[in-house]
Every structure is written in C-alpha cells, then in structure tokens.
N, C-alpha and C positions, 0 to 999 in steps of 0.2 A: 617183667623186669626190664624187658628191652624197650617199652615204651615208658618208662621210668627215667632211665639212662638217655633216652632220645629228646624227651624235655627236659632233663636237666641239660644237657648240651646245647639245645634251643636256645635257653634261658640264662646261659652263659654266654651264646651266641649275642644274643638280646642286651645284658649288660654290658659285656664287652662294646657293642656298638654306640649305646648309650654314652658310655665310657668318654668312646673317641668324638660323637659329635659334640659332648659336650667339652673336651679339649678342643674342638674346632671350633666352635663357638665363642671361648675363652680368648683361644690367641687372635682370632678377628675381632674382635670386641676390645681386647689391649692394641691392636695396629690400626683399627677403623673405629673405635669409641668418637674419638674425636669426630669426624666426618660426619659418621651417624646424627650425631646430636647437635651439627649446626648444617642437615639437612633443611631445605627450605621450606618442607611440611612439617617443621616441628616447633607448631606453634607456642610451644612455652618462649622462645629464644626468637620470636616475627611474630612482630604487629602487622598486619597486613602486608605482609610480604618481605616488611623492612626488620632489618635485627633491631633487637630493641635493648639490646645491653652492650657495656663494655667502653672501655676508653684508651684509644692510643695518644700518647704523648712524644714530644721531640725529648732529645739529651735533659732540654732546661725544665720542662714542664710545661710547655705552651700546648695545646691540645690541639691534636692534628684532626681527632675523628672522634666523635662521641655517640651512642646508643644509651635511647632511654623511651621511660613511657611517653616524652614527650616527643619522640622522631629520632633520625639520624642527624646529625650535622658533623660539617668538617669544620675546619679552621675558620679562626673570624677574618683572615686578612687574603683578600683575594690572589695578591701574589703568592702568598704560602700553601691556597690551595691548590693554586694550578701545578706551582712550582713542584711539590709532593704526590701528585694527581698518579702518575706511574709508581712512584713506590707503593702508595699506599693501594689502588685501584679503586673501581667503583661496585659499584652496588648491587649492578646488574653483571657484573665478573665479564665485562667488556676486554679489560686489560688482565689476565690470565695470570702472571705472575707477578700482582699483587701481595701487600702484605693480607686486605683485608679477605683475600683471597685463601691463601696461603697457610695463613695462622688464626684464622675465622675462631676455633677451639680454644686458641687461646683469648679470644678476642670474648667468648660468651662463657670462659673461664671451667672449660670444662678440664675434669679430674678423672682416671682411673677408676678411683675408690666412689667418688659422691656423685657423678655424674657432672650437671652444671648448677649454678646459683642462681637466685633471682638478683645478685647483685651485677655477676658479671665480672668480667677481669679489666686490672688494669696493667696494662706494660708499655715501659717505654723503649723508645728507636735510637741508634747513634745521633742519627742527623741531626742538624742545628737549623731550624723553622726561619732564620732571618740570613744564614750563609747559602740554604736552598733559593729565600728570596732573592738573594743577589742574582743567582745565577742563573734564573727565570728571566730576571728583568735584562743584565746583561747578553742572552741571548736575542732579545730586543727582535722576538717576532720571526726567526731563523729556523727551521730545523737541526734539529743538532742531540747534543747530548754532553753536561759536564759532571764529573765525578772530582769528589775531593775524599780522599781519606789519609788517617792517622798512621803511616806506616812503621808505627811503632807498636800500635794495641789493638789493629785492626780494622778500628771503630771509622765507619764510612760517616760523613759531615753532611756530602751533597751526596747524590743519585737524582739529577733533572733530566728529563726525556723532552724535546720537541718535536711536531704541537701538540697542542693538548686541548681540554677544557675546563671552564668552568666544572668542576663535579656537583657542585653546591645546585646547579639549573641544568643537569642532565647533560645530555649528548644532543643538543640541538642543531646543529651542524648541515650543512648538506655535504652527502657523503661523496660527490662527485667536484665538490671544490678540490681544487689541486695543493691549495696552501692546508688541507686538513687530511692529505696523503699520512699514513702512517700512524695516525693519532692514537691505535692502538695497540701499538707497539713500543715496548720501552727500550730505547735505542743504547740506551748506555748495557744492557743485557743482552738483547734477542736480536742484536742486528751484528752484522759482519759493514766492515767499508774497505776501502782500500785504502792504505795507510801512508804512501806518498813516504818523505823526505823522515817521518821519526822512525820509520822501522830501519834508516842507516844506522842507530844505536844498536840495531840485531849485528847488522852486518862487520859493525866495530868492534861488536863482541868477538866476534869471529876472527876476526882479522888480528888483534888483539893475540887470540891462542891458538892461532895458527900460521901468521906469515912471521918468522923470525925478525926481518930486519925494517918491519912496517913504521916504525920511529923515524927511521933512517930514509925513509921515502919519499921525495916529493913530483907533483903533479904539476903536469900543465897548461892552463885552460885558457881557452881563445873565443870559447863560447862553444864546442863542438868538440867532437873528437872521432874516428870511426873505431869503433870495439866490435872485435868477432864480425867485422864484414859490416857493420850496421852503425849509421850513423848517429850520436847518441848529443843531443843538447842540454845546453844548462842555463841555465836564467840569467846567469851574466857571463862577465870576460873577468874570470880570477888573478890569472899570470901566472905565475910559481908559486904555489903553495904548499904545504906541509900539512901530513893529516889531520893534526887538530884544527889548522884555519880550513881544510877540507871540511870537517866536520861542520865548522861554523858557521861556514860563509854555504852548507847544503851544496858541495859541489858535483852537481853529476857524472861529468867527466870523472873527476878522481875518483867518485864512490865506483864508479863502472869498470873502472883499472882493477878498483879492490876488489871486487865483485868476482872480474873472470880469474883475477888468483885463487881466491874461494873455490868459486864452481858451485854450481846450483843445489846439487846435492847437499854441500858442506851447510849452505845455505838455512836450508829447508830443513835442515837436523835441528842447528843452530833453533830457528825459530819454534822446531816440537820440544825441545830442550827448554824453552822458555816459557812454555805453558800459552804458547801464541795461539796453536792449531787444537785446541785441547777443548771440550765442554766444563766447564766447570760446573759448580753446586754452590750458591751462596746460602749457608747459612744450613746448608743437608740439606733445603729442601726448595730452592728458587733455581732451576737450573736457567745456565747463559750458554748462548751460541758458541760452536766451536767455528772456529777461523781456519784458513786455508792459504799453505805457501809453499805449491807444488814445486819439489828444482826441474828446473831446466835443462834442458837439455841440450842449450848450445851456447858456446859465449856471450851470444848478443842477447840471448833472454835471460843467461844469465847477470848481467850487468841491469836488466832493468829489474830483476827479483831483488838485486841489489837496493835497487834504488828506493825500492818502495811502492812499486808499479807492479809490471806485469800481469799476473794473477793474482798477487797477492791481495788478502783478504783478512781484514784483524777486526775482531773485536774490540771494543772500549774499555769495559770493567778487565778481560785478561790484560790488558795495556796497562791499566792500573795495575795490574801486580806486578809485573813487569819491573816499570820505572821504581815502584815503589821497594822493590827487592834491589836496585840498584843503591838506592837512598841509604838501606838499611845493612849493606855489607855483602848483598848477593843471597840475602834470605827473604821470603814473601812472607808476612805477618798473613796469614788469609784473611780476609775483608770480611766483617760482619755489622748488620742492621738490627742487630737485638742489643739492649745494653745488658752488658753484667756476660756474654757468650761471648767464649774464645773459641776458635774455631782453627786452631792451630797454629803449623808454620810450614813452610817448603823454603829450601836451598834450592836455589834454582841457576846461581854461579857462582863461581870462584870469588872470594872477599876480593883477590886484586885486581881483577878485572872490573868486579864493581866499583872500588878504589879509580879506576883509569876511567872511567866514564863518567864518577862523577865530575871529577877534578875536567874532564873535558865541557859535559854539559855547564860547568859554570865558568870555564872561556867561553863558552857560548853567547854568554849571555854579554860577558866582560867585551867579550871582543867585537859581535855581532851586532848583538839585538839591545846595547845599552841598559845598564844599570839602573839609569834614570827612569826606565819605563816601568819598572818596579820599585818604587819609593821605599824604605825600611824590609823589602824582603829579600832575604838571603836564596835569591834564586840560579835553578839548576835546571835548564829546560831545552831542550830540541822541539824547533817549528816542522810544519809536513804544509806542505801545498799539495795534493794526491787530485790526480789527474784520472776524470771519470771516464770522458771517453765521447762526451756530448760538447765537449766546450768549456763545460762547466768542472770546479774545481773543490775539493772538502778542504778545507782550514782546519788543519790538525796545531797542538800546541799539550807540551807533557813534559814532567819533570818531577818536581819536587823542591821545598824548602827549607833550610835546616835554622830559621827563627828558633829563640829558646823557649822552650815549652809547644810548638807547634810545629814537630815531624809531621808535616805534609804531603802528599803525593798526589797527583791531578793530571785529568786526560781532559783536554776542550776538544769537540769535534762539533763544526758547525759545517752541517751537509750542503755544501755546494753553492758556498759562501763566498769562495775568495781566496784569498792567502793565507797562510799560519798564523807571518808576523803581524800582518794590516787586522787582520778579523778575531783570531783565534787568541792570540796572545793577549791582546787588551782583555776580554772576556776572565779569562785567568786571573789576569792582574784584581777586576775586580773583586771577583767571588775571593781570592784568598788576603784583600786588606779586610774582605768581610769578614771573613775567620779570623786573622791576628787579632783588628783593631777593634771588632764590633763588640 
C-alpha cells in the first residue's frame, strides 16, 4: 500500500512538473516566439543568410527595404537609402537599434497562433522617404543628426543619423577614416551632446516659475560680465536688454544673471522634469540614451549649467519632445516610427509657461534670426552654438512650426560644425519646406 501511495505521489510529482515546464514553455514562446523564428538559422525565413521575406514602406508607399526569393533590397533612390540607413539598419545588425533589427518578427510576419508565412509582412513607417531625403542632402557630408516630427499625432517624418553608408554596397569603408567616426551609431537616439545656447529654453522655463519679477528684469551686456567670481563672455556687445531680446539675441551674460538666481540645483530639476536626463523607449522597444545636467555647485558653474555648457549633456530625440511639448501646450505626444501606433502622451509643463516660450521663441525668430530665412513657415525656434572644448563648436537649431495642417517639431544638430544660425538653422529651413511644400 505504501509503495502504491509513493508512486502515485511520484506521478503527481511528475505531472505537476510537466505542468509547469510546459507553462514555461508557453510564456517564453508568447514573449520570444518572435525572436525564435527570425533567428538566423532558420532557414525557412534566410536565403543564405539574407531574409528573404517582407517589405517596409515610408507614410506614402515608397519602399524603403524589400525581401524576397529574389535577395534583399533597399530603396531605389540613393539618397533615401543612406538618408534611412539608421532607422532602418543593416543586415549584418551593425546599427543595433534598427527597425530591421528590432521588428525582424514583424518584418517575416510572424504570429502567436500560425507562426510565420511564406509571404511575409508588410508594415509601414511614419517617415516621409523624400523629407528624410532632404535632410541627408542638407546635412551635405556633416556629422550631425535631424529629427522632424508631428507634435500633434506623434508620427516622426525624419530620424537622419550622420555618417553613414551606402547599405545597398555594404560597409566598405575603412574603419580608421575619421570622417566615418561614429557611422554606427544613430546619433538622433544613442548619442548624448552638449547642447550650448537651446537648452537656455530649460533655464527660461525655470525662471518663468520661479523668479517673480523676471519680466521686469533687464541686463547689461558689454560683451563680459564676472558671475560668482568667474568671468563669463558672450558672442556680442548687447547693451540693455530685456529677457525676451536676452532670449534672442543668446545672451550669456543675461542667461548667467538668470542662472545664479536659479541655482544649479533648481536647474538640474528643471531639466529631469523635462524628460532631458531620462532614457526613453521609442516605440516600447528602441531604447535612446539618457542625458546628463548635474547642478552645480557654485555660482560660476552655475551660470554656465545655465547657459548650456558646463556638463551639460542632451540628447536629440528627448530635445524633440521637449520642444515639441512646448508647441503643443506643455504636453509631449510620445514620438512613434510605426504608422497606425500611438504610443501616448506626457505633460511635461505648465500650458502657461509653454504659452510664454512659445510666443518667445517666435520673437526669436521675428526679432533675431529674420523671417525671411524661413519663406511661408510659421516659425518658432532657438539657435545653440555648444562649445565642445577642442575649438570646435555643435550647431544646434530647434523649435517648431504651427503652418496649417503641419504641427511640426524639429531638432538640427550638426557635430562640430559651426554655429546654430550660419549651419544649423538653414538645414531646418530646408528639410521643413520639404515637409510643407513637397
């Protein structure tokens, strides 16, 4: 009787286990199905090594990347492939957060239930394959990175990364060229810069809702000033100004005054409040670099945290949300590369405040940087000249456009370029006539 009782308890032991690995089984199989079956040994889904199904498209239908029995191919137009080369990635999973990387599953159309097809899937991107073009060609051989998106629905236009390659003729390159530094890395995601003169729209914010009588304040600039003991310059001789023409004419001295009322701390809040210092997730499953803007700890560092300097460190794509949460009432539409996927919203500040910085960034433009340099666009933008530490300078240029039908929002960063207004700002100009007009 006791060895009766012994294997029945065995034998319950036994299914019981069975039980569980086959629940273990089940839930890895629904969280890695996909991965599983667009492993690289699985030859139904590789022709010799290459996938052989599936088709990505831009917004319009223009075909960015196709799979079939007859090879891979990307785009027919060379500047669309280069221009797309980071989002989409290559072949050999060089550029890691890729789409063709990333969404492989969906790409060879795999299912829960059926596994995959011999047809393959097909899904399309936000992006616009000739607004990418633009902004390939306007970055005219530069390192850099421009983003354009809808901050009304989400939906991202551009994501260009410089340099890059041909993806169509491989990674030919020699890897110890200096102008093909970085080429695997897509810099509007995985890179951090220093953000120079547009991160004073942090510090505006700040100052904004917290110095009461900051309206009522004006500066005065001679080209120099000494804040907290440390002598801080400015790219010109302003005279007496007032914080909006502070704002627009990028005045160091003034932002430096604004800065040590702040205090590094208030600072450094300011910008983790804005999703600056933050890793994000595009899309649940592309993650981008988090940023970095330690406060300071004395007046003089704080005045350059201010400025846009110091330590400070921003990423591109959170910059886009940023600006584009300014555009949109102080709410961030989260940015997405799938069409038809919303991917939420974050308040990120106060509607009035975003109210005051609009209506500033377009004296900016009114007052500054001329109207005429944007033909037919209703623009709204702060320049950055960000000062690396070699000599050399990033060209930052960010804002937004409220044209009817084309809530825009857009970050230029061209690494080590030059100025905002001379380099960065024309680049903008172009990619967004390409969006309105094309």
């Amino acid at each position: 009787m006791k060895k009766v009782t012994a294997r029945a308890y065995g034998l319950l032991i036994l299914v019981a286990l069975t039980i569980l690995g086959m629940g273990v089984y089940i839930f890895r199989y629904a969280r890695d199905g996909g991965d599983w079956a667009s492993f690289y040994a699985n030859d139904s889904v590789y022709k010799n090594g290459v996938l052989n199904r599936g088709v990505i498209t831009d917004r319009d239908g223009v075909i960015l990347a196709s799979a079939g029995e007859d090879g891979f191919h990307y785009a027919d137009s060379y500047a669309v492939r280069r221009a797309c080369l980071h989002l989409l990635g290559d072949l050999n999973g060089n550029i890691g957060t890729g789409v063709l990387n990333i969404f492989r599953p969906e790409m060879i159309n795999y299912s829960f239930l059926t596994g995959t097809t011999t047809e393959g899937g097909s899904f399309k991107l936000t992006v616009d394959a000739d607004v990418s073009a633009a902004a390939y060609n306007a970055l005219n051989g530069r390192k850099g990175t421009v983003l354009v998106y809808d901050y009304q629905t989400g939906e991202v236009l551009c994501m260009v990364s410089a340099p890059g390659w041909d993806p169509a003729e491989g990674v030919n390159f020699d890897p110890n060229d200096k102008s093909y530094e970085g080429a695997f890395i897509n810099r509007a995601i995985s890179s951090t810069f220093v953000p120079g003169s547009v991160f004073k729209l942090v510090t505006m914010a700040a100052a904004i809702e917290n110095i009461p009588d900051i309206w009522g304040q004006t500066f005065t600039c001679t080209g120099s000033d000494i804040v907290g003991g440390q002598k801080i310059n400015c790219a010109g001789v302003h005279g007496t100004i007032n914080v909006e023409q502070a704002l627009a004419c990028s005045c160091n001295v003034a932002f430096a005054h604004i800065a040590s009322q702040l205090g590094g701390e208030l600072i450094s809040y300011y910008a983790d409040l804005y999703g600056l210092t933050s890793a994000h997730t595009l899309n649940e499953d592309i993650p981008t670099a988090a940023g970095s803007v330690p406060a300071a700890d004395t007046a003089a560092d704080a005045a350059w945290e201010g400025i846009g300097q110091y330590k400070d460190l921003v990423n591109p794509y959170a910059f886009l949300r940023f600006v584009g949460a300014i555009a949109n009432g102080g709410k961030a539409v989260e940015p997405t590369i799938l069409a038809g996927k919303k991917c939420g919203e974050t308040q990120l500040m106060n509607a009035n405040t975003a109210q005051y910085l609009s209506e500033m960034m377009s004296y900016d433009v009114s007052y500054e940087y001329g109207t005429w340099s944007y033909p037919g666009l209703e623009m709204h933008a702060k320049t950055g000249t960000a000062e690396v530490g070699d000599g050399t300078t990033h060209a930052w240029f960010a804002g937004f456009i409220t044209n009817p039908g084309h809530p825009l929002a857009f970050v230029v960063m061209a690494e080590r370029a030059g100025g905002g207004y001379a380099v960065a700002s024309p680049i903008a100009n172009a990619v967004l006539q390409a969006a309105v007009n094309g």
